[in-house]
LORO-109619 format. One record per atom (N, C-alpha, C): residue in one letter; x, y, z. Coordinates in steps of 0.05 Angstrom, whole numbers, padded with zeros to 5 digits, always signed. Each point is the difference from the previous one (the first is absolute). Last residue first. Layout:
<pases>
aXYZ
...
</pases>
This chain:
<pases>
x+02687-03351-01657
x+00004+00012+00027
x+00024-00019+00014
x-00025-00018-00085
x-00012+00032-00004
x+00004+00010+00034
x+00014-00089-00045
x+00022+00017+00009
x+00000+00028+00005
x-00062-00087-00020
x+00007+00019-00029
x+00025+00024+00010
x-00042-00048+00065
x+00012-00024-00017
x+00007+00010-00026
x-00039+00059+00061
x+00030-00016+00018
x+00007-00021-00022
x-00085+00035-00024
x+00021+00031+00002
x+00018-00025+00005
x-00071-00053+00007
x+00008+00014-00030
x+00024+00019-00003
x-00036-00019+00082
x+00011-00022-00002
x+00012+00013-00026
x-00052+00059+00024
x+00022+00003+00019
x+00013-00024-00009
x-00082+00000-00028
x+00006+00026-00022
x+00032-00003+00011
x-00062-00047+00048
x+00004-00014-00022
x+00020+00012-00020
x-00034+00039+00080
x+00014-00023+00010
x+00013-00011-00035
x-00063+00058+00002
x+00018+00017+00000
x+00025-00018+00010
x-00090-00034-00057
x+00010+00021+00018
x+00027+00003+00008
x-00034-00052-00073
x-00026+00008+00005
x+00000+00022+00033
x+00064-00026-00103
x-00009-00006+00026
x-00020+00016+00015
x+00037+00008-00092
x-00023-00029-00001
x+00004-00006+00026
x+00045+00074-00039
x+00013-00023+00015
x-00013-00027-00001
x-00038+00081-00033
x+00028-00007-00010
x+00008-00021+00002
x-00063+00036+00057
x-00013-00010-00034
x+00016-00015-00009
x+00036+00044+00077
x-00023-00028+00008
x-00008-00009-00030
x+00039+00093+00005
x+00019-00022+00002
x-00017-00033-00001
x-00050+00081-00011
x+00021-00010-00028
x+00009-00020+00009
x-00046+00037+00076
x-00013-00031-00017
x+00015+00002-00026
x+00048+00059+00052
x-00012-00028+00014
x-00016-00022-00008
x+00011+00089-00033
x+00023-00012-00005
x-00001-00029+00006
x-00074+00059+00029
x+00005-00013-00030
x+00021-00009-00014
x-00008+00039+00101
x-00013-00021-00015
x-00009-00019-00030
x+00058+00091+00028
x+00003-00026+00004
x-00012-00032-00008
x-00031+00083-00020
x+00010-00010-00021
x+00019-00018+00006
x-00057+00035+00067
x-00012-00011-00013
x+00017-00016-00034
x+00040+00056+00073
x-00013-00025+00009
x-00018-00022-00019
x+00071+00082-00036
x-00018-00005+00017
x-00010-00022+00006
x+00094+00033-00002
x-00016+00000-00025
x-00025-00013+00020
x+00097+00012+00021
x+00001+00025-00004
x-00037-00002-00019
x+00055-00073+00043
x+00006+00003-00033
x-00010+00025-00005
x+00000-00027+00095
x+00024-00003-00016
x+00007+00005-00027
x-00089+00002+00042
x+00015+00029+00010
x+00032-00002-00010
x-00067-00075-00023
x+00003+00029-00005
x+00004+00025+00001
x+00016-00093+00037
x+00012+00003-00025
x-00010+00029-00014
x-00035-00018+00092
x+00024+00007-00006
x+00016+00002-00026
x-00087-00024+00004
x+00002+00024+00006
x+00030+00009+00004
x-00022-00088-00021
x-00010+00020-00023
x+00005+00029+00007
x+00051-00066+00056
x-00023-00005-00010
x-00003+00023-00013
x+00081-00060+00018
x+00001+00022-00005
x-00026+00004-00007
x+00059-00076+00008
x-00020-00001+00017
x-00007+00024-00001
x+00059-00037-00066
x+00015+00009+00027
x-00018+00000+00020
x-00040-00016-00083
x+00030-00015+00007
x+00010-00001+00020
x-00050+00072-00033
x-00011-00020+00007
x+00015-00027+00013
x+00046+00054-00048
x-00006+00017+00023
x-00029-00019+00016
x+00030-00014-00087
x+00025-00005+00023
x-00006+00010+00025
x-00054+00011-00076
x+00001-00033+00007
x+00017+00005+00027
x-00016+00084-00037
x-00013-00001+00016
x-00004-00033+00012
x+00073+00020-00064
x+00000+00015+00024
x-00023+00004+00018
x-00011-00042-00091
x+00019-00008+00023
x+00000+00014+00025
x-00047+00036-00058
x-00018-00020+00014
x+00025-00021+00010
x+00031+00090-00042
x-00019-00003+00019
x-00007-00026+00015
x+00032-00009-00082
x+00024+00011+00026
x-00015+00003+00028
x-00045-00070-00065
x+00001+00029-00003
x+00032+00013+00021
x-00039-00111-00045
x+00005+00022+00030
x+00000+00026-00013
x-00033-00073-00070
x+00021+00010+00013
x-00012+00020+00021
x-00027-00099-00053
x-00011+00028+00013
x+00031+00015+00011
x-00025-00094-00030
x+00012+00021-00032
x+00002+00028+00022
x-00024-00081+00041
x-00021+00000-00018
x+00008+00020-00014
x+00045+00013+00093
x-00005-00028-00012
x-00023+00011-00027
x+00085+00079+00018
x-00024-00027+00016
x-00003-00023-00007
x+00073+00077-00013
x-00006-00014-00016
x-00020-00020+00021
x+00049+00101+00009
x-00002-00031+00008
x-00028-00009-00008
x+00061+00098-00015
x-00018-00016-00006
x+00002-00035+00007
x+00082+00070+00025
x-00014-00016-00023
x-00027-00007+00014
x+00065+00090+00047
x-00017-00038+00006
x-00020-00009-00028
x+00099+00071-00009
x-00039-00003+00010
x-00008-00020-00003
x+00105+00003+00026
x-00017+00007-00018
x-00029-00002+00009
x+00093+00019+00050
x-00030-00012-00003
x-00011+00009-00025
x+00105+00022-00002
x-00019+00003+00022
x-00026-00018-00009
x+00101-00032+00014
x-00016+00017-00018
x-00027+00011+00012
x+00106-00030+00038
x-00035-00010-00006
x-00011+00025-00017
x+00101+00001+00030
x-00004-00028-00026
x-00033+00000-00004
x+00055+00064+00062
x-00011-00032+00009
x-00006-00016-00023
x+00025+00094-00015
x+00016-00015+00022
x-00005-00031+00008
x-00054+00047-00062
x+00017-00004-00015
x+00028-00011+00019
x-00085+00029+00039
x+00004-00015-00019
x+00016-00020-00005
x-00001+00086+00051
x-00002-00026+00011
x-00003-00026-00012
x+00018+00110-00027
x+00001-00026-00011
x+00002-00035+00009
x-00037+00109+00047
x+00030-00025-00008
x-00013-00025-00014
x-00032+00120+00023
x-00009-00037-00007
x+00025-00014-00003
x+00001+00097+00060
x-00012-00016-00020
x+00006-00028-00015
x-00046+00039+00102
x+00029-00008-00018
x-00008-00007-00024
x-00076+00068+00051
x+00009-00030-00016
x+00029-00005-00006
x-00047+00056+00080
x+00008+00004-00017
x+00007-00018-00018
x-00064+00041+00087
x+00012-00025-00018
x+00013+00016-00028
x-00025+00050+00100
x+00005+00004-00025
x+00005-00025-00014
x-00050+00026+00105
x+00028-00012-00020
x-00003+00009-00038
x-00033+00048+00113
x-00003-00017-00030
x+00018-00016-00011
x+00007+00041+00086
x-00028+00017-00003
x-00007-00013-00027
x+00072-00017+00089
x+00001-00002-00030
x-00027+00006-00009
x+00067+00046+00066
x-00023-00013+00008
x-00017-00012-00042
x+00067+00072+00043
x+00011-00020-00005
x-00010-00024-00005
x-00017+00087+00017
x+00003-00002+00025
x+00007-00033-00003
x-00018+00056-00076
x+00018+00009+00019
x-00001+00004+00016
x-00039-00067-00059
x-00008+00014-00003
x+00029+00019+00016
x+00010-00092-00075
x-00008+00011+00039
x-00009+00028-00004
x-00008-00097-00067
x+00002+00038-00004
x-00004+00009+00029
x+00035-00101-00044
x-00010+00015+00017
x+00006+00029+00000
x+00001-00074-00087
x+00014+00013+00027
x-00023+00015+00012
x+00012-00100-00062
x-00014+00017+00012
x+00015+00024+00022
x+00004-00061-00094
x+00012-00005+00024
x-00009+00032+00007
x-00016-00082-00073
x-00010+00024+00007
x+00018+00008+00032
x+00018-00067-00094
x-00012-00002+00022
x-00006+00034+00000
x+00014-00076-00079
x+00004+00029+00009
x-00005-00002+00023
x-00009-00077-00053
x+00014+00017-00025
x+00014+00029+00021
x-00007-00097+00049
x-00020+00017-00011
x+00018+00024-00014
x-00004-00120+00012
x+00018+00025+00007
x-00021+00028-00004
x-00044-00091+00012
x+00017+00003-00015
x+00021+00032+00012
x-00038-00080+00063
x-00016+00023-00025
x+00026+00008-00013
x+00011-00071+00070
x-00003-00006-00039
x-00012+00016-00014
x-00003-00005+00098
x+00025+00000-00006
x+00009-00006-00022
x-00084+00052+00054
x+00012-00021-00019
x+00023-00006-00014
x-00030+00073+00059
x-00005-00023+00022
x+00013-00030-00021
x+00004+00095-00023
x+00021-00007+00003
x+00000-00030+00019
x-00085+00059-00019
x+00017-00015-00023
x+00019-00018+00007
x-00060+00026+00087
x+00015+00007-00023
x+00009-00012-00017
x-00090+00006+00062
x+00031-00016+00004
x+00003+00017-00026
x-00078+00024+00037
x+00001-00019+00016
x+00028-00014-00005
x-00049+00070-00061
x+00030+00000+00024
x-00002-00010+00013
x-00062-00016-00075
x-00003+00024+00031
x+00013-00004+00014
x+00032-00039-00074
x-00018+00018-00016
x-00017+00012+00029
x+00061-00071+00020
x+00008+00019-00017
x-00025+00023-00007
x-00036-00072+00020
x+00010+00004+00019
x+00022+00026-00008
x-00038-00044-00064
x-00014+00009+00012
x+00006+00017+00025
x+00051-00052-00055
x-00001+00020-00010
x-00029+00012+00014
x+00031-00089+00037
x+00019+00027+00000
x+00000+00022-00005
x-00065-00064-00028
x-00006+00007+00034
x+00028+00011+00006
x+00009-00027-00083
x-00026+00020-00002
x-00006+00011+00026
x+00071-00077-00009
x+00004+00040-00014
x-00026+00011-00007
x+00002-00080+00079
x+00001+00006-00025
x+00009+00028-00016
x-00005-00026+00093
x-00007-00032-00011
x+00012+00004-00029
x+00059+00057+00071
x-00035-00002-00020
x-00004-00022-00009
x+00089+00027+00042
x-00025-00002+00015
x-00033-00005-00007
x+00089+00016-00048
x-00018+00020-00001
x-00003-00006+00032
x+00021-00074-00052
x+00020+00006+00011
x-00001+00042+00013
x-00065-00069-00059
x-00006+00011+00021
x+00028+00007+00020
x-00015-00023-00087
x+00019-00019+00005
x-00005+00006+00036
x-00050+00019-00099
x-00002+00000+00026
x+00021-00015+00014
x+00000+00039-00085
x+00005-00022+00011
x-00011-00010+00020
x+00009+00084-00042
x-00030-00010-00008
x+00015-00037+00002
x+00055+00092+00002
x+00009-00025-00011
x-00026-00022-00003
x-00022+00113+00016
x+00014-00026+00011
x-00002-00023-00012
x-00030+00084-00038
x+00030+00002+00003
x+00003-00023+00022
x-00084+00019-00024
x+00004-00003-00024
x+00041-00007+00005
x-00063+00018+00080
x-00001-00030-00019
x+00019+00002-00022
x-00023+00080+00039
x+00017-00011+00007
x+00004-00027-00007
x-00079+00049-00041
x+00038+00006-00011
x+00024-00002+00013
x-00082-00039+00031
x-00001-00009-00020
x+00019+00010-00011
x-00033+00045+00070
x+00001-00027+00007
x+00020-00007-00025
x-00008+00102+00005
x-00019-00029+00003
x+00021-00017-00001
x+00019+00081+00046
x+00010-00012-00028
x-00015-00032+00005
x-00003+00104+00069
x-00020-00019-00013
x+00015-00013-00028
x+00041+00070+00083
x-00005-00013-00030
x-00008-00015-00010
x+00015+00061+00091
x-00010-00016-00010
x-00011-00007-00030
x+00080+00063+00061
x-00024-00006-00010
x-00005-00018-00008
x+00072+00041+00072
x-00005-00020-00021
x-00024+00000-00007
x+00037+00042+00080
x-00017+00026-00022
x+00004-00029-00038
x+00012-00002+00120
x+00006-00020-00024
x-00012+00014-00027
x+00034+00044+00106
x-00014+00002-00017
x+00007-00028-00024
x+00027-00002+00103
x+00019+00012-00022
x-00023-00011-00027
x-00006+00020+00107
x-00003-00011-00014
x+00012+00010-00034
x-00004+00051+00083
x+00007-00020+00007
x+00002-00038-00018
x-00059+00090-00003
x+00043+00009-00009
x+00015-00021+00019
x-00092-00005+00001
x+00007+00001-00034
x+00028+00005+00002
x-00071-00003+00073
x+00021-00021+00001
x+00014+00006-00023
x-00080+00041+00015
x+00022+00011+00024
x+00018-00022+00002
x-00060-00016-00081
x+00011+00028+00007
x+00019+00014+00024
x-00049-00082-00003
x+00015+00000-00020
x+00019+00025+00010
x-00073+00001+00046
x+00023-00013+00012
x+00015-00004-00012
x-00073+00034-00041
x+00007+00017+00019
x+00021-00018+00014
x-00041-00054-00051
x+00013+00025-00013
x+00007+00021+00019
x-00046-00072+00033
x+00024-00013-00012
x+00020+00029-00015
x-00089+00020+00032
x+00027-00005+00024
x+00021-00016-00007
x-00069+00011-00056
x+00002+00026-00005
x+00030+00004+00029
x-00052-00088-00022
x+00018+00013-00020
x+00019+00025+00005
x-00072-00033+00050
x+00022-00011+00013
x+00029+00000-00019
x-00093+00043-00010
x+00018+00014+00018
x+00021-00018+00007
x-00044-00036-00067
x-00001+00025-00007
x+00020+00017+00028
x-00036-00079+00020
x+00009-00004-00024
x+00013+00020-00009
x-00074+00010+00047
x+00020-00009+00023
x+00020-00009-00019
x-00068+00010-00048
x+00007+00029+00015
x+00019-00004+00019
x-00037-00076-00041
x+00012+00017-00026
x+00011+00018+00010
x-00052-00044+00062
x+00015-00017-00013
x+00025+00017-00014
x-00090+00031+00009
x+00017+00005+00037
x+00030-00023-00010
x-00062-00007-00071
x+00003+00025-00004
x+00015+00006+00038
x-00007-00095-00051
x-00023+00021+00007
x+00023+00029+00009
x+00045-00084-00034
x-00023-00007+00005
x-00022+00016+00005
x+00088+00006-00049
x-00003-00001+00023
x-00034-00006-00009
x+00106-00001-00053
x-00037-00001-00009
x-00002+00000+00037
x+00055+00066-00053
x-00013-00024+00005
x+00007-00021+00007
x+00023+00113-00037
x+00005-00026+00023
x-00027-00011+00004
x+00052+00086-00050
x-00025-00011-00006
x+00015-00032+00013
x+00019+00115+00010
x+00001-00026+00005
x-00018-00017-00013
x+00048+00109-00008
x-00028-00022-00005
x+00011-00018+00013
x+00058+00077-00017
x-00017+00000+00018
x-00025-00014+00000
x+00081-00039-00053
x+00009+00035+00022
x-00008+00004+00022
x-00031-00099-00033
x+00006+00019-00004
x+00015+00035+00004
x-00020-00120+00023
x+00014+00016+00018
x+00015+00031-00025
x-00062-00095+00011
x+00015+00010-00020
x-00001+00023+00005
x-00003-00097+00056
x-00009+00031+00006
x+00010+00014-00028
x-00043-00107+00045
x+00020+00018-00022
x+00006+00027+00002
x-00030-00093+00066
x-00002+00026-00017
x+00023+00016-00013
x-00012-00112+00033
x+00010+00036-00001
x-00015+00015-00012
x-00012-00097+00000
x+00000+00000+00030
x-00001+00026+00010
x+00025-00033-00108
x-00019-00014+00015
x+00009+00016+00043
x+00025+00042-00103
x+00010-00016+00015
x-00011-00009+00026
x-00006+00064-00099
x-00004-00027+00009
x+00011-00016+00035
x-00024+00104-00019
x+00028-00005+00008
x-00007-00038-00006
x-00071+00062-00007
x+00014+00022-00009
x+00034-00016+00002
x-00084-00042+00023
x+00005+00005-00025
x+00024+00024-00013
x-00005-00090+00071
x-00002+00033-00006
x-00001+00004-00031
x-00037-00098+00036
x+00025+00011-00006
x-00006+00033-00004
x-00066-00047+00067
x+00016-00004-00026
x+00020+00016-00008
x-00003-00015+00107
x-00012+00020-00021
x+00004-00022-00029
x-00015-00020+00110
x+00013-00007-00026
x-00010+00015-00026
x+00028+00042+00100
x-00022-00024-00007
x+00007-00006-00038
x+00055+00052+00065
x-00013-00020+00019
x-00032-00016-00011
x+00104+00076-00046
x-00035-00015+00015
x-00003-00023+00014
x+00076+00074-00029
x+00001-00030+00010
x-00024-00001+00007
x+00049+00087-00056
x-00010-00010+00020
x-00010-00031-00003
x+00031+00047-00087
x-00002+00005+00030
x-00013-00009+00011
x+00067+00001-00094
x-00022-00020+00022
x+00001+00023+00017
x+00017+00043-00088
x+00011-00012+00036
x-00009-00017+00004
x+00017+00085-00081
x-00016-00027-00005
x+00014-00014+00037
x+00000+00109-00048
x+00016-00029+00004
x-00013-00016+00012
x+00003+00095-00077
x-00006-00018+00030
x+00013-00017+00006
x-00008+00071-00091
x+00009-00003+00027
x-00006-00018+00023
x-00027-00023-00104
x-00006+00025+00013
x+00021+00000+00041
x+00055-00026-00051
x-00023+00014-00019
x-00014-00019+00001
x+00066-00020+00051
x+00018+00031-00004
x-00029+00016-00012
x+00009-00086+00077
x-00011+00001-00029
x+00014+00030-00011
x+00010-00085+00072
x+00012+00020+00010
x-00009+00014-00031
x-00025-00080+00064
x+00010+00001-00018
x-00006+00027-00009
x+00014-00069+00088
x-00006+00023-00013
x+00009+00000-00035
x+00014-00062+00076
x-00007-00011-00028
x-00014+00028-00009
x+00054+00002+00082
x+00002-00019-00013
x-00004-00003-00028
x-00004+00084+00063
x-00017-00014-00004
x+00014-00026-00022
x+00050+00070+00032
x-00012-00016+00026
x-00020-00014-00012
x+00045+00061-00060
x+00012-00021+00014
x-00012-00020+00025
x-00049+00059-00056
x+00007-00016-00018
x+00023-00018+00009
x-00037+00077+00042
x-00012-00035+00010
x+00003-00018-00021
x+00053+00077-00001
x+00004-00009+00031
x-00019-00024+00000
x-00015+00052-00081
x+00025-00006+00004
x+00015-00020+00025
x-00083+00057-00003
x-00005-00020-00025
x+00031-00024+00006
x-00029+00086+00042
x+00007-00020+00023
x+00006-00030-00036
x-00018+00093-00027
x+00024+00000+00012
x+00007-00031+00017
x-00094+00029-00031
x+00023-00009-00022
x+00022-00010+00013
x-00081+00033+00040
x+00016-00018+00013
x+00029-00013-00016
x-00072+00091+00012
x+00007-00013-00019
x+00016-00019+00014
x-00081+00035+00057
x+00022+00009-00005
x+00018-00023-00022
x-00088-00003+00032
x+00010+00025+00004
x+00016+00005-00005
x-00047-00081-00036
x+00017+00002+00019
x+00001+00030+00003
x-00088-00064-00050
x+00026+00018-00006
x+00018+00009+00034
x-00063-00091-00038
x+00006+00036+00006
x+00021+00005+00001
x-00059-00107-00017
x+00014+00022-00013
x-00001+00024+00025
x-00018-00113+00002
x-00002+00029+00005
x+00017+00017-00013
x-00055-00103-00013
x+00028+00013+00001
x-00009+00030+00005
x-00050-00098+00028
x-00003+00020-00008
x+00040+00015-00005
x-00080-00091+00006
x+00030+00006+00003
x-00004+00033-00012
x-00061-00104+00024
x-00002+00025-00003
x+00033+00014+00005
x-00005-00095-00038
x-00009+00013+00026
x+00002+00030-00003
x+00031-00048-00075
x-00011-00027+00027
x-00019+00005+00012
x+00027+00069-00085
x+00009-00011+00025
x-00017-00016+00015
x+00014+00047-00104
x-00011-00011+00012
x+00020-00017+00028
x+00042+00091-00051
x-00019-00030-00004
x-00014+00000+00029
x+00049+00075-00002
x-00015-00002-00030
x-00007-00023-00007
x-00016+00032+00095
x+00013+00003-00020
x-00001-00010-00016
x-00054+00075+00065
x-00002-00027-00011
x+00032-00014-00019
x-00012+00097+00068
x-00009-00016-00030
x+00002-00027-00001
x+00003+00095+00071
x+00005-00035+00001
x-00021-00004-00030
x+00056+00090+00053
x-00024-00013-00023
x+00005-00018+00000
x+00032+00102+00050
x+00001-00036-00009
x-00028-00004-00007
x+00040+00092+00009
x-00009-00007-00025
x-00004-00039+00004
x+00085+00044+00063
x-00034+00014-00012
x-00009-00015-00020
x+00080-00007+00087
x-00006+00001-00026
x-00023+00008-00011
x+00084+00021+00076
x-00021-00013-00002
x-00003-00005-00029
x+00073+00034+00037
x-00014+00009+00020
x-00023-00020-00003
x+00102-00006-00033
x-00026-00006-00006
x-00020+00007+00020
x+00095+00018+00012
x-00001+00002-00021
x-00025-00002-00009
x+00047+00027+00094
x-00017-00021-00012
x-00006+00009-00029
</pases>
């Protein structure tokens, strides 16, 4: 058995405001769990798998009552687990016999990990964060939803937390380079890392006749007023149904300077909310 137990727990509050009372737990494991990182980056679905600082990100476990959204994992019904060497930090539970039973039901997932691991074939792929918005920049911005997507923003979204791939659109453009990945075995043959390595660049270009994107022009409002780059890109996103908080984890910028993009745009526009702002975008071609 790999995990005997754990120490040091603690139940904190999380970092927003919640519905209903909600707690997240922290401690530490006995023993380093690094090694399993790999194995539940395959079994776990929507794991996401980090290099710096070391961990990895889970849904866990299936509740029975209705949580607000996690804070450690957005996703309504689950808990989250962010699954360090020798730390844990997992939420949200309701009181403290909750959290602990939680905690040991973890610690048997890992310990069973572990006596199953050479039966499973490690995923040592890491998790790359590329905003929203610099995938946008390279799709055809047609929406022709042939993707599956309503739209190339709700594609480039999707994309942007691996929920689907580039190659999903059949009008991105070519790419200058790829990366191609090998497996490092140890000597018992067993793969323990990978190595990326970049092919170098091809003139995809100049093969296909397209050029590349130029930078998004300044757009021209009602009453003389011009858009910003920025305040497009926060129009469009609006546009899409995208609320303040999410537009600010996509544009990498704070909530509040969200908000003031938002009334640039509305001034600008001489509209009075976000319905109004969305008509304006679609008829001006901005989405």
């Amino acid at each position: 058995m790999l995990i005997q137990g754990f120490s040091d727990f603690k139940l904190f509050p999380p970092s927003r405001r919640m519905s209903q009372s909600a707690w997240n737990a922290m401690f530490n494991l006995d023993q380093d769990v690094s090694g399993l990182f790999p194995y539940i980056n395959r079994v776990k679905e929507d794991a996401l798998y980090f290099e710096r600082p070391h961990y990895i990100l889970f849904h866990w476990g299936e509740e029975d009552w209705d949580k607000p959204d996690c804070a450690l994992y957005p996703k309504k019904g689950e808990s989250g687990c962010a699954l360090y060497p020798n730390r844990v930090v997992m939420g949200l539970y309701r009181d403290r016999d909750e959290a602990v039973a939680a905690a040991w039901k973890l610690v048997d997932f890992l310990n069973d990990l572990d006596a199953r691991k050479d039966s499973i074939t490690p995923n040592h792929r890491m998790y790359k964060h590329i905003p929203v918005l610099d995938i946008f920049k390279i799709l055809p911005r047609t929406n022709c939803r042939k993707c599956g997507y309503p739209t190339c923003m709700a594609f480039a979204a999707a994309v942007s937390t691996h929920k689907t791939t580039p190659d999903q659109c059949p009008d991105l453009i070519q790419p200058i380079a790829s990366t191609v990945v090998y497996p490092v075995f140890d000597q018992q043959g067993k793969v323990v890392s990978t190595v990326e390595i970049e092919t170098p660049p091809q003139d995809h270009a100049s093969q296909s006749g397209t050029e590349p994107a130029e930078a998004e022009d300044p757009v021209q409002a009602p009453f003389g007023e011009t858009l910003t780059t920025r305040e497009i890109q926060v129009l469009r996103l609006m546009a899409e149904g995208f609320t303040n908080g999410e537009i600010s984890d996509m544009l990498e910028i704070s909530p509040h300077t969200v908000k003031s993009h938002v009334i640039h745009v509305f001034n600008k526009l001489g509209v009075n909310d976000r319905t109004q702002a969305a008509v304006w975008a679609a008829k001006n071609n901005l989405v």
